[in-house]
N, C-alpha and C positions, 0 to 999 in steps of 0.2 A: 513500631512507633508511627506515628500518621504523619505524613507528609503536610509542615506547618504553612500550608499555600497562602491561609488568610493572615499571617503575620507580615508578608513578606509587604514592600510596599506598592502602592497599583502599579505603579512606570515600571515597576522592574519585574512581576509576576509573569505577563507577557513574554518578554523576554526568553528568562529563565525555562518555562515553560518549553515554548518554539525551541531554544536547544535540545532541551529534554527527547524534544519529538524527532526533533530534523536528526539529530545524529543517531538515532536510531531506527526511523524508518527509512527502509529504501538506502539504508547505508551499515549498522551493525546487528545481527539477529540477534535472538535470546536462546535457538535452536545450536547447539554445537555439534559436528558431527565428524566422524575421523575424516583423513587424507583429504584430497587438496577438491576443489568445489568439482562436479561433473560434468562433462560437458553435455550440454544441453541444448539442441536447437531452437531459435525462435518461430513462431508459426509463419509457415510458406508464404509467401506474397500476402503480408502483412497490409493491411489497407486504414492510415491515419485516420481518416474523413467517415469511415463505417463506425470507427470503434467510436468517435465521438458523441458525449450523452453521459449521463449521472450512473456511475459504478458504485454499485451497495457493497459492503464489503460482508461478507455471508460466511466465509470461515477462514482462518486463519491459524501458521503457528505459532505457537505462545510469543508473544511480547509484552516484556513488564510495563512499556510504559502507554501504551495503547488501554491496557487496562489502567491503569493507574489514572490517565490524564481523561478518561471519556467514555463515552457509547455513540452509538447510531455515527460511526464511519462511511464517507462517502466520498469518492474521486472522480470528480467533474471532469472530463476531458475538454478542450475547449477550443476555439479558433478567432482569431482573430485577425484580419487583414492587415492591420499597425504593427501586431507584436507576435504573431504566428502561432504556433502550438504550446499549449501553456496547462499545466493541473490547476483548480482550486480541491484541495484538502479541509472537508467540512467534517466535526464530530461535536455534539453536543457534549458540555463538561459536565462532568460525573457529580460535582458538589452541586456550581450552582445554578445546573437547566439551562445554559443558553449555547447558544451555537459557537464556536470558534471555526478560523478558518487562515487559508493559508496557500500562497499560490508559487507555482514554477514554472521556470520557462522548460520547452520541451524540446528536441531535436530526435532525431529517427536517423538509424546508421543507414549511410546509403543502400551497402548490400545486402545490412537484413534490419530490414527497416522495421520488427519486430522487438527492437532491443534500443530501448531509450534512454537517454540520458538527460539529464535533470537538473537545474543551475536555480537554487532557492532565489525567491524576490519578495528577500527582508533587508533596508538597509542598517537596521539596527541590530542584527545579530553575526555573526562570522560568515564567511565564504561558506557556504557549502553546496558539494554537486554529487555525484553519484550515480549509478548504472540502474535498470532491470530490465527486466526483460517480458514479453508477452508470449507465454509458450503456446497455447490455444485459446481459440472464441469462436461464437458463432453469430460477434456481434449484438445479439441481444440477452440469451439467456444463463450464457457463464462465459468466462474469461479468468484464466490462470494469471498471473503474474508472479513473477518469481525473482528473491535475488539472492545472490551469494559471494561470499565474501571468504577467501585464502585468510589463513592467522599465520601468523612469523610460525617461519621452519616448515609450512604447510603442511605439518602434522594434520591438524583439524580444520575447520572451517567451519564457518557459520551462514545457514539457510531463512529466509522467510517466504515461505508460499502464501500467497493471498487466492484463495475462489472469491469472486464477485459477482456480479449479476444486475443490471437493469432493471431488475424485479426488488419491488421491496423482501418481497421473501417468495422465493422460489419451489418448484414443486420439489418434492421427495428425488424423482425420478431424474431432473435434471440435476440435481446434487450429485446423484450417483453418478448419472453419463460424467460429469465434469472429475469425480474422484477418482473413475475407470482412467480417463485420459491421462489424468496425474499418477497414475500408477502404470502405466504404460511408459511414460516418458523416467520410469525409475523412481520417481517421489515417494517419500512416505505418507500417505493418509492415512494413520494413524496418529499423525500427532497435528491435524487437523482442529483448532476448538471451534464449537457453532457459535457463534453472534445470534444474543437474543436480539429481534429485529421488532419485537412486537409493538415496545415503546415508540420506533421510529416513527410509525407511518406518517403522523401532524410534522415532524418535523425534518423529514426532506423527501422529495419527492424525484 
């Protein structure tokens, strides 16, 4: 049954939506996988100021509502002298073509300042904050981010791996190098999906 978005009414679509996203990105995956999350280091001497600049989002693992709510995903790193490190979250909506967007305040663990944390800046929707993590970059042509999330009894757990990239669409080769790295660090890239990106190019850069 198709999700009835244009029924709903304008003031409250937004809303409803922005929940949809925020508690599931960067807070519950769609990936489950046995025993309790891995440990996984953040990349070495992590540098805020380098990574900052418009992140494409180039593959990822499944999540229902990234598909559901959009295309052309994009994570603006940002800075600001008044309010410090902060995301804007851009995706064009899947119905009806225009941009949505969505911003967080940002902070970096002191001693591994590759692993951030996240305080949504919506005043019209709940609290919400949340971890990930930066496992490798080279600063311009890929960047891991990863997070995961313990389920009661720590049976299982739930994963989302994001590859991104500065590049509206990146070569073959670097896809690989960045899939090697994530498979080095234990990840699965196999349950990696590609982002058709071809639509994007008009609409972000």
């Amino acid at each position: 049954m198709a999700w009835p978005r244009l029924c709903l009414p304008a003031l409250l679509l937004p809303s409803l939506l922005l929940l949809l996203l925020l508690q599931g990105r960067r807070a519950d995956g769609q990936v489950v996988l046995p025993g309790r999350c891995p440990s996984i280091p953040s990349k070495k001497d992590f540098d805020p100021d380098k990574f900052l600049g418009a992140w494409n989002e180039i593959e990822r693992y499944f999540v229902s509502y990234e598909h559901l709510a959009g295309i052309c995903w994009v994570e603006n790193y940002l800075f600001d002298a008044g309010r410090g490190y902060y995301t804007r979250l851009d995706w064009t909506d899947r119905l009806l073509g225009h941009v949505n967007s969505i911003e967080n305040a940002l902070t970096f663990d002191e001693k591994e300042p590759g692993r951030l944390s996240y305080v949504v800046e919506r005043p019209n929707i709940p609290f919400l904050s949340g971890q990930y993590q930066i496992l490798e970059t080279d600063y311009i042509h890929y960047a891991l981010a990863w997070q995961c999330k313990d389920l009661p009894l720590g049976v299982a757990h739930t994963e989302i791996l994001w590859l991104l990239s500065k590049m509206q669409i990146p070569t073959a080769v670097t896809i690989q190098q960045a899939k090697e790295v994530a498979t080095s660090l234990g990840l699965d890239t196999s349950l990696l999906i590609h982002q058709d990106r071809t639509r994007c190019i008009n609409n972000h850069q």
